[in-house]
C-alpha positions as CSV (number, residue, x, y, z in Angstrom):
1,X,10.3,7.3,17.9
2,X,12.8,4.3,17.7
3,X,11.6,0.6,18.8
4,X,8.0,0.1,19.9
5,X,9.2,-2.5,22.2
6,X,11.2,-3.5,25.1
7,X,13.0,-6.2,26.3
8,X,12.2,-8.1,29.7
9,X,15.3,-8.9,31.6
10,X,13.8,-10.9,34.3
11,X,13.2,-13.6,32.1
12,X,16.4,-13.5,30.5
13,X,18.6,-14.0,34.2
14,X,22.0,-13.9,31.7
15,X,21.3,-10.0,31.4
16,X,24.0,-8.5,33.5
17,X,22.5,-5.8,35.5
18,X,23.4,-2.3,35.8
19,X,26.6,-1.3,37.9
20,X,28.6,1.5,39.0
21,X,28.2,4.8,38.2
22,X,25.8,4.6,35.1
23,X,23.9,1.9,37.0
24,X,23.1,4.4,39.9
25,X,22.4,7.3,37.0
26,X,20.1,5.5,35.5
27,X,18.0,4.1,39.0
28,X,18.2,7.8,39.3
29,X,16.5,8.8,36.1
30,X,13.7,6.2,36.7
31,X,13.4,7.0,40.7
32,X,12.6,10.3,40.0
33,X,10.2,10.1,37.5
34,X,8.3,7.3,39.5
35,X,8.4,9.7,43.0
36,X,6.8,11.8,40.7
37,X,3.6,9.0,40.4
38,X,2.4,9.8,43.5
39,X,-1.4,9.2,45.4
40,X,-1.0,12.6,46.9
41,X,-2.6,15.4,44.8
42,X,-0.4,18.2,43.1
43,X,-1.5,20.6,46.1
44,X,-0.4,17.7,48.8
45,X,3.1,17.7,47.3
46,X,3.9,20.9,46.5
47,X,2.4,22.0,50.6
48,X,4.6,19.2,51.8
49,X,7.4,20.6,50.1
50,X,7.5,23.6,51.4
51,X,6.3,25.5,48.2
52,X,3.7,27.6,47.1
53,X,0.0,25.6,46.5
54,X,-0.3,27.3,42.7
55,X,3.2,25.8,41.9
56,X,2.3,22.3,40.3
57,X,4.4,19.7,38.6
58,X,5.5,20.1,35.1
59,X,2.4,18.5,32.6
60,X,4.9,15.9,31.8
61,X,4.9,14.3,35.4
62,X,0.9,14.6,35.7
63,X,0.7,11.9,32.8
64,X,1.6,9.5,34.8
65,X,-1.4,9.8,36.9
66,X,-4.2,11.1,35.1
67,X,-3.0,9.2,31.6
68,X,-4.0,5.5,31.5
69,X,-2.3,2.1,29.0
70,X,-4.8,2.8,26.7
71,X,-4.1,6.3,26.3
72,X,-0.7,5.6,24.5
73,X,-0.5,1.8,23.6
74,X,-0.6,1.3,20.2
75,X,-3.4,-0.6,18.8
76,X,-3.4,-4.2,18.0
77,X,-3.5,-3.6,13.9
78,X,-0.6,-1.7,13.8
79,X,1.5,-4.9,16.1
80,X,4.6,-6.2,14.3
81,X,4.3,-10.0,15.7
82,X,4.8,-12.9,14.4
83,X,3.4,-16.7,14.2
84,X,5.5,-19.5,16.5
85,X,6.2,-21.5,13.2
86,X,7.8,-18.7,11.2
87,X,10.9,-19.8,9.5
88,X,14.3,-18.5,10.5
89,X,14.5,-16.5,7.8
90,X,11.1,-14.9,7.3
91,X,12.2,-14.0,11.2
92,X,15.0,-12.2,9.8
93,X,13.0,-10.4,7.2
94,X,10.5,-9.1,9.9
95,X,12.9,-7.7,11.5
96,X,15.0,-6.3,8.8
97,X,11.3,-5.2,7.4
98,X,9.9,-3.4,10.6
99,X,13.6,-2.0,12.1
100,X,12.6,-3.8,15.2
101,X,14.3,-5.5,18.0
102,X,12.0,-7.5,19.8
103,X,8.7,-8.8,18.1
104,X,5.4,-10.3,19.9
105,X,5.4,-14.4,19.1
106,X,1.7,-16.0,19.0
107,X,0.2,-19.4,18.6
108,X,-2.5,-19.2,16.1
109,X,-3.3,-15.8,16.8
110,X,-2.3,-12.7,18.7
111,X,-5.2,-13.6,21.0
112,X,-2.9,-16.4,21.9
113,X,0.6,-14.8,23.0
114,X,3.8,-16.9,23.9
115,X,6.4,-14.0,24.2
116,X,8.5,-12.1,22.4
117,X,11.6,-12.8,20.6
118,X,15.3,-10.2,21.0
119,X,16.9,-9.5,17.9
120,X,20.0,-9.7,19.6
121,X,19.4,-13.3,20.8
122,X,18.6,-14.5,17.3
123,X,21.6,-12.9,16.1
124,X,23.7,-14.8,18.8
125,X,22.4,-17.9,18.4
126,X,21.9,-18.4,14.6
127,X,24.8,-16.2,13.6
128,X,24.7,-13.3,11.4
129,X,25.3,-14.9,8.6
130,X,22.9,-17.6,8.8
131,X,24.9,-20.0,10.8
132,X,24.2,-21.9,14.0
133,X,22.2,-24.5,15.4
134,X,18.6,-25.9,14.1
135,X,16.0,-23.0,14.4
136,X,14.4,-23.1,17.2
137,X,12.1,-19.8,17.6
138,X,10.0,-21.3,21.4
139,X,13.7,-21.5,23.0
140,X,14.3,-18.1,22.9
141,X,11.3,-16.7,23.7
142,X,11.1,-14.0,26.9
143,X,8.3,-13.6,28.8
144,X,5.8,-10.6,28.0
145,X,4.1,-8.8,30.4
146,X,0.0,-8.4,30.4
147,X,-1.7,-5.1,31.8
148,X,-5.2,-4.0,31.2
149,X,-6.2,-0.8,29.6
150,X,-7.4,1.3,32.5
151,X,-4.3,0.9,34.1
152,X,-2.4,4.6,35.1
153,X,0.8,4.7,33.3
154,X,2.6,5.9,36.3
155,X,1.6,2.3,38.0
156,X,2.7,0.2,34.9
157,X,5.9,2.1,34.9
158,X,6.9,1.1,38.8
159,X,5.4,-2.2,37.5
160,X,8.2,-2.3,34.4
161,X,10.8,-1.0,36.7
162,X,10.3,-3.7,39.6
163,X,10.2,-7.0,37.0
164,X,13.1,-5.4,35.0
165,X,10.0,-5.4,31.6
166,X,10.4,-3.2,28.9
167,X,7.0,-4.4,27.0
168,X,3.5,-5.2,27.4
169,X,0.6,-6.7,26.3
170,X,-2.5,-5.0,26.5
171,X,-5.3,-7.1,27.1
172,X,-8.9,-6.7,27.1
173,X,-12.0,-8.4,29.5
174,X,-12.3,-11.1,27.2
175,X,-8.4,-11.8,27.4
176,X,-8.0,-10.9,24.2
177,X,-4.7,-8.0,22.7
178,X,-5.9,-4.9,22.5
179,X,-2.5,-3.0,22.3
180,X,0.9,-3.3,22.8
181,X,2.8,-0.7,24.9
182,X,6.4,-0.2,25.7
183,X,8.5,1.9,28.4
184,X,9.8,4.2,25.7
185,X,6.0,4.8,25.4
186,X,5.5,5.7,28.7
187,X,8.4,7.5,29.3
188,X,8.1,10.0,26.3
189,X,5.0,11.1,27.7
190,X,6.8,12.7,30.7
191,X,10.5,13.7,28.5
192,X,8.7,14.4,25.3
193,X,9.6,12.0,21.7
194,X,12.8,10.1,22.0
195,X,14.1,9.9,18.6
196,X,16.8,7.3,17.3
197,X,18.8,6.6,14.3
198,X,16.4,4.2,13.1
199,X,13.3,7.2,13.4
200,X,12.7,8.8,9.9
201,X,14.1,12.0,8.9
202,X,13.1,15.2,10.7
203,X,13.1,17.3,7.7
204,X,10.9,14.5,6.0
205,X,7.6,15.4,6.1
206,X,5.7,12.8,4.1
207,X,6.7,9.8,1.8
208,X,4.6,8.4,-0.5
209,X,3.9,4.5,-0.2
210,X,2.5,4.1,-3.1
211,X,0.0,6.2,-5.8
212,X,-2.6,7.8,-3.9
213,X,-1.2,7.2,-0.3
214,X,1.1,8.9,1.8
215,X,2.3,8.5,5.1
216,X,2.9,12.9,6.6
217,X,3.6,14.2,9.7
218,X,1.0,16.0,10.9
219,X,2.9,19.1,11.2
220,X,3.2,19.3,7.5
221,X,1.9,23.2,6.4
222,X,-1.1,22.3,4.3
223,X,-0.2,24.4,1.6
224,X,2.6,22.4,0.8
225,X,1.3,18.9,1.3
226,X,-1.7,20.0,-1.1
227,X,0.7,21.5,-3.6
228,X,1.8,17.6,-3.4
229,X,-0.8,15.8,-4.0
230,X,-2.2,18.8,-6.9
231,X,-5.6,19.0,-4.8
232,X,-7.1,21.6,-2.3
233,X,-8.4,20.5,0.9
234,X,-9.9,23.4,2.1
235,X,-12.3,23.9,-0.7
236,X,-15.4,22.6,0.8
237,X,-17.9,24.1,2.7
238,X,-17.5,22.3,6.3
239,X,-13.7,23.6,6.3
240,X,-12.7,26.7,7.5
241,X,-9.1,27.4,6.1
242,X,-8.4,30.4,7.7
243,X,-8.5,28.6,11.1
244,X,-6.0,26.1,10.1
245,X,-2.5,25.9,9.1
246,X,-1.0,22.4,9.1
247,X,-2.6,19.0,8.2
248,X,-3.2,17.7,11.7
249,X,-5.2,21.1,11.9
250,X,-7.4,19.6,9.1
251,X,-7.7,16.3,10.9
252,X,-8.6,17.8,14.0
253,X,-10.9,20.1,13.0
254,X,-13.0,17.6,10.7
255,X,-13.1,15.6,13.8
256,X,-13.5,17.8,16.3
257,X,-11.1,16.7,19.0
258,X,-7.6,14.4,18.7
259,X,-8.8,11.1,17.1
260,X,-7.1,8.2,18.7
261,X,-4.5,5.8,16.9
262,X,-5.8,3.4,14.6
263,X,-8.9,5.6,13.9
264,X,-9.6,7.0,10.2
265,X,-11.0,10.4,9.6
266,X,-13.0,11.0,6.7
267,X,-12.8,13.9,4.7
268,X,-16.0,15.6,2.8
269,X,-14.3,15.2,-0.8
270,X,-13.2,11.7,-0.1
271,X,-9.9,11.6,1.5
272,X,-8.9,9.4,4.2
273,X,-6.9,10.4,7.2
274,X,-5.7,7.5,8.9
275,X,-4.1,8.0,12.6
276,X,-0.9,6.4,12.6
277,X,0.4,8.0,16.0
278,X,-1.0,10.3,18.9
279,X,-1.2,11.4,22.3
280,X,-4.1,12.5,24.1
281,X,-3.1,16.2,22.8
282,X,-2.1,16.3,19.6
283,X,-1.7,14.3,16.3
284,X,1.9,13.5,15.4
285,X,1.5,10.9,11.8
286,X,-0.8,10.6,9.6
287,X,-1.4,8.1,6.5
288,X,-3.3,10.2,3.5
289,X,-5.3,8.0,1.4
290,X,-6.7,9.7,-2.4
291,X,-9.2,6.7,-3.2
292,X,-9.2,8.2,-6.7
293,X,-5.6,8.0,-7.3
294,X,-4.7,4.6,-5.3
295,X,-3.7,1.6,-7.7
């Protein structure tokens, strides 16, 4: 996946908006997946359209009413932000660092949001090679948009649509973050994983961080990933490894269900499994921590 992020243009009224032909292509695109977020139940729509009550909706367009925010926001430990006094050029390292265009900006904490901050209006305005006028990170701040967890997805994609909002803030009863969630998010739970330039290699299937920990797709065939690290992970009693084939097998079978991001998975021998990213159906990323080997 590319960005974790999105920008809002309502508070940014400089934004051209979308005209002509790609403008009504992509109202489109987003029309018809919100007419597919619908209070009606599968049987209603298909009966009013004329069709067959067993014909249903593809699993995509379901998400959007029986998933909720919290089911794809990614938690708040894994939030690139950043403080409101960060200096212009620790600014530019985050987001050389994280491959980001547009970070979270807090006050004190993340508990204490101001807004996010474009790449592309930091580049503008300071110059991309350092020039411009003194830094002033609160000037260029958009405005973020807050949803709470148990919102449907379908609802906070209208909702993104409407205020021209690519991002949001998760927050809890207490007011507090409790994810971050963006319409790339939302959308790839309807189209499947948009991938970008800036998305690791396909054909990579793990790198390692440092000694002892690894960051894997959880498609990786175990085999190989244990021919990797020189250890089985199949040798102990509580795993059956004739009923698994990849490492997100593993994962999911020493948990016994798809963990959710953020959570770590213990294995019997002393492995870690860390959840790096997942849907309510499968395990996509995984960090792989060997406490014996880390340094």
């Amino acid at each position: 996946m590319g960005d974790t992020d999105g920008s809002s243009m309502a508070a940014h009224s400089a934004q051209p908006k979308d005209s002509g032909e790609n403008g009504s292509e992509k109202a489109g695109f987003f029309s018809r997946i919100v007419d597919a977020f619908s209070p009606q139940s599968d049987d209603e729509v298909n009966a009013a359209n004329g069709h067959e009550v067993d014909m249903v909706q593809p699993r995509g367009m379901i998400n959007l009413r029986r998933m909720r925010v919290e089911d794809v926001a990614i938690p708040t430990a894994e939030i690139v932000s950043v403080p409101s006094t960060i200096s212009k050029d620790e600014l530019a390292q985050v987001f050389r660092d994280s491959g980001l265009s547009r970070i979270p900006v807090y006050e004190g904490t993340l508990d204490t949001p101001l807004g996010f901050v474009h790449l592309k209006d930091f580049a503008l305005t300071h110059g991309f090679n350092g020039s411009g006028p003194e830094f002033d990170l609160v000037s260029m701040l958009r405005t973020l948009l807050f949803v709470p967890p148990s919102m449907p997805i379908g609802v906070l994609l209208t909702k993104m649509q409407t205020e021209r909002r690519h991002m949001a803030l998760v927050i809890d009863e207490y007011g507090g973050v409790d994810g971050l969630v963006s319409i790339e998010d939302l959308i790839e739970q309807v189209v499947g994983e948009i991938a970008d330039e800036h998305d690791a290699d396909e054909g990579q299937l793990w790198v390692q961080e440092k000694p002892g920990c690894y960051v894997v797709q959880a498609r990786v065939p175990l085999e190989e990933f244990e021919a990797e690290i020189g250890r089985s992970l199949t040798s102990h009693e509580d795993v059956d490894e004739e009923e698994i084939d990849t490492l997100g097998g593993l994962v999911f079978m020493l948990s016994g269900r798809v963990p959710a991001r953020g959570e770590v998975v213990l294995h019997p021998e002393g492995p870690e499994f860390e959840v790096m990213d997942a849907d309510p159906r499968r395990i996509k990323r995984l960090r792989v921590m060997l406490p014996d080997r880390v340094e």
